[in-house]
C-alpha positions in Angstrom: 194.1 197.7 225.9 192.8 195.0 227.9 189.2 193.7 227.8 186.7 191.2 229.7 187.3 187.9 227.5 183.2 187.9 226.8 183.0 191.8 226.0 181.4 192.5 222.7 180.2 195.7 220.6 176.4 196.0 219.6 174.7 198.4 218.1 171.9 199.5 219.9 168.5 198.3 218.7 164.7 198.2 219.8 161.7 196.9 218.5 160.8 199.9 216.6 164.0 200.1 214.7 163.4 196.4 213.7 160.8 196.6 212.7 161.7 199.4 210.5 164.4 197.6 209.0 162.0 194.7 208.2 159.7 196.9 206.5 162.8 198.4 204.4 164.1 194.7 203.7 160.5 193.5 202.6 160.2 197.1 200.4 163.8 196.2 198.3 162.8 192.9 198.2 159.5 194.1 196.6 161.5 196.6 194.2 163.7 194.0 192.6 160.9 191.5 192.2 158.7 193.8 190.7 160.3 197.2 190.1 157.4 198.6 192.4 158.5 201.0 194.8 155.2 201.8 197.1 154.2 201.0 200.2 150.6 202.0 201.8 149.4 202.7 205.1 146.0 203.4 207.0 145.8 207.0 207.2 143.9 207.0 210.9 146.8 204.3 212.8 149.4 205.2 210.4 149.9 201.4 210.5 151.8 199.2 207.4 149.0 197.6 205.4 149.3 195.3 201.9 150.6 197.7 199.6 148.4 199.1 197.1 150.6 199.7 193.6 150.5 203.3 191.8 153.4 203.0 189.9 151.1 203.3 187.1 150.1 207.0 188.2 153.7 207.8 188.6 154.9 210.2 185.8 157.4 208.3 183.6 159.8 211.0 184.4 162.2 210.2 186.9 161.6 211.5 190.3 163.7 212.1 193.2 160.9 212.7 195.8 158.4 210.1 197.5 155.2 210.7 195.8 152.0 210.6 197.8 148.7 209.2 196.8 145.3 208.9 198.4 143.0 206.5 197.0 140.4 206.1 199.4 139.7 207.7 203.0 141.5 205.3 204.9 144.7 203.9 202.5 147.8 206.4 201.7 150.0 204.8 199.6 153.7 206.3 198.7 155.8 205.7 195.9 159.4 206.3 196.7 162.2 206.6 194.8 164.1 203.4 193.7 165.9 202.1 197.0 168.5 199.1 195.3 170.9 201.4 193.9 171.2 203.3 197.1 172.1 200.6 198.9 174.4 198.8 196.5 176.4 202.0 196.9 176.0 202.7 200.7 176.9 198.7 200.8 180.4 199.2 199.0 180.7 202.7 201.0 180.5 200.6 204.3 182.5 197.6 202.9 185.4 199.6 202.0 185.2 201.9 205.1 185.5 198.1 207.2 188.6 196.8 205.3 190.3 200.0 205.2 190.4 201.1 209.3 193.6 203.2 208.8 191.9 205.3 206.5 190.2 207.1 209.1 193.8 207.6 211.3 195.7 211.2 211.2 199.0 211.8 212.7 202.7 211.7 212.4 203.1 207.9 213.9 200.4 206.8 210.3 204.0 207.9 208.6 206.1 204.9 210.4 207.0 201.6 208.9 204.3 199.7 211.4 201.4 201.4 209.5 202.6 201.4 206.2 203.0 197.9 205.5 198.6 197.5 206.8 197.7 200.8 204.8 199.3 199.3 201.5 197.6 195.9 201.7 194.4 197.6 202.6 194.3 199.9 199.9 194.8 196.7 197.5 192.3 194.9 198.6 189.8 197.5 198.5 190.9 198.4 194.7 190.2 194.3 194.2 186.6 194.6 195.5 186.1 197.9 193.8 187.1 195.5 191.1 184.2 193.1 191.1 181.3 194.9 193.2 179.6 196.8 190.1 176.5 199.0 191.2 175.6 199.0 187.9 176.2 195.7 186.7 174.2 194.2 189.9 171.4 196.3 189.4 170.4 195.4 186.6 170.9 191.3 187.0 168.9 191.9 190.2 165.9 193.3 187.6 166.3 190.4 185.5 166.9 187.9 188.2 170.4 187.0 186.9 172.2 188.4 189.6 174.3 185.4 191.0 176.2 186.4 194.2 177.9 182.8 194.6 181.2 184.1 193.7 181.2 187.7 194.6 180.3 187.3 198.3 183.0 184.0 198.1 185.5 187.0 198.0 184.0 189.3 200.3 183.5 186.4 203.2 187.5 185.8 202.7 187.9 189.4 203.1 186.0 189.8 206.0 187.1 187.3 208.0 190.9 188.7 207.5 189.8 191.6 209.2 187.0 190.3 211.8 187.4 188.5 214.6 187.3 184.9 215.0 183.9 184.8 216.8 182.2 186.7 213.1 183.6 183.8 211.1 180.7 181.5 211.4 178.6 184.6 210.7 180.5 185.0 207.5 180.8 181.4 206.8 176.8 181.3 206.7 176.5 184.0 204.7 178.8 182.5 202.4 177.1 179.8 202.5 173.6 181.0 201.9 175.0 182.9 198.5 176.7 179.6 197.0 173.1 178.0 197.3 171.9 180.6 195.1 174.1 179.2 192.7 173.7 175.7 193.3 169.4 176.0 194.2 167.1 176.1 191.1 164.7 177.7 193.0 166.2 180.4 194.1 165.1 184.1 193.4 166.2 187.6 193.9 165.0 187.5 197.8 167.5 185.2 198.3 170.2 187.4 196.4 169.0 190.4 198.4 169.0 188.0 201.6 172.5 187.8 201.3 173.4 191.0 200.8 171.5 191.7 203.7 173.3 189.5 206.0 176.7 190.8 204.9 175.7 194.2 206.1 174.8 193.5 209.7 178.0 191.9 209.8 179.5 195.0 208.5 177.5 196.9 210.4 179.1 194.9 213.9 182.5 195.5 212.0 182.3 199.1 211.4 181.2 199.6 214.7 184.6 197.9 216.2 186.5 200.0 213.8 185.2 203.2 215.0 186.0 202.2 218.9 189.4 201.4 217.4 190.0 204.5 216.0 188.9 206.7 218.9 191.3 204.7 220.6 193.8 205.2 218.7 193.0 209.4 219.1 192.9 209.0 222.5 196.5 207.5 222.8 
């Protein structure tokens, strides 16, 4: 296949989507600060406002479902379910999806000795970070801000750029970068933890989308 030498694949975006995703990036950051899951809006523009907390009207229960609460005429505030252990496990789903391409191909030619060789080494290193990313384990340092992603995303950056192309790698290297300061920083907190983990996905988000153009090309041959 032959491509324009300054082609590149983007997912599409708009000001509403971003600003969406800050609101959702401000809401985990919240949640693993605090442990409070709201967020509150004014009930005639529907527009974000300082969050008002009700986690202490929340039934001690868990609930699956946003709760909705209406404290005064003109504030709605909902408390959603907790949001970090979604996304640690959408984050691994999307990492291993990225490193393992050949997973998605079907066919008689997946069988030859040119794919088996990739498929094998894939499969490793996706058993090696299945290894070391722990939903679990990161969750819970994330609520007591011991979460140290230094050496972790050390291993995932190395990972990445095996399978990205060379004009991610100072993408990567940055986001390397960022998460050995968390290490090396007294001051830093769980934002910056979550900050990194954020940065990996929109690189993995570029990545996956690559993959999937690779793949239909692949059906289409």
């Amino acid at each position: 296949m032959l491509f324009d030498s300054g082609l590149q694949f983007r997912p599409s975006s708009h000001r509403r989507k971003k600003d969406y995703a800050e609101r959702y990036w401000d809401a985990v950051s919240r949640e693993v600060q605090s442990g409070c899951t709201c967020v509150s809006y004014d009930a005639s523009t529907r527009k974000y406002i300082p969050t008002v907390c009700v986690c202490t009207h929340v039934p001690s229960y868990p609930i699956d479902a946003p709760l909705v609460f209406t404290l005064s005429p003109h504030c709605v505030t909902i408390h959603a379910p907790p949001r970090v252990r979604a996304l640690l496990n959408e984050f691994l789903q999307v990492l291993l999806h990225v490193i393992q391409p050949l997973s998605m191909l079907s066919g008689p030619y997946l069988n030859s000795d040119f794919f088996h060789e990739p498929i094998q080494e894939h499969a490793e290193q996706a058993s090696y970070i299945r290894s070391l990313f722990d939903p679990d384990l990161i969750e819970q340092e994330l609520k007591h801000d011991a979460f140290d992603p230094s050496g972790l995303f050390e291993v995932i950056g190395a990972t990445l750029k095996a399978h990205c192309a060379p004009m991610r790698d100072l993408a990567v290297d940055s986001m390397v970068k960022t998460a050995k300061a968390c290490a090396s920083t007294s001051s830093a907190t769980t934002g910056d933890a979550v900050h990194v983990i954020r940065n990996c996905l929109e690189i993995l988000e570029l990545m996956k989308l690559v993959s999937l153009i690779f793949v239909r090309c692949h059906a289409c041959v």
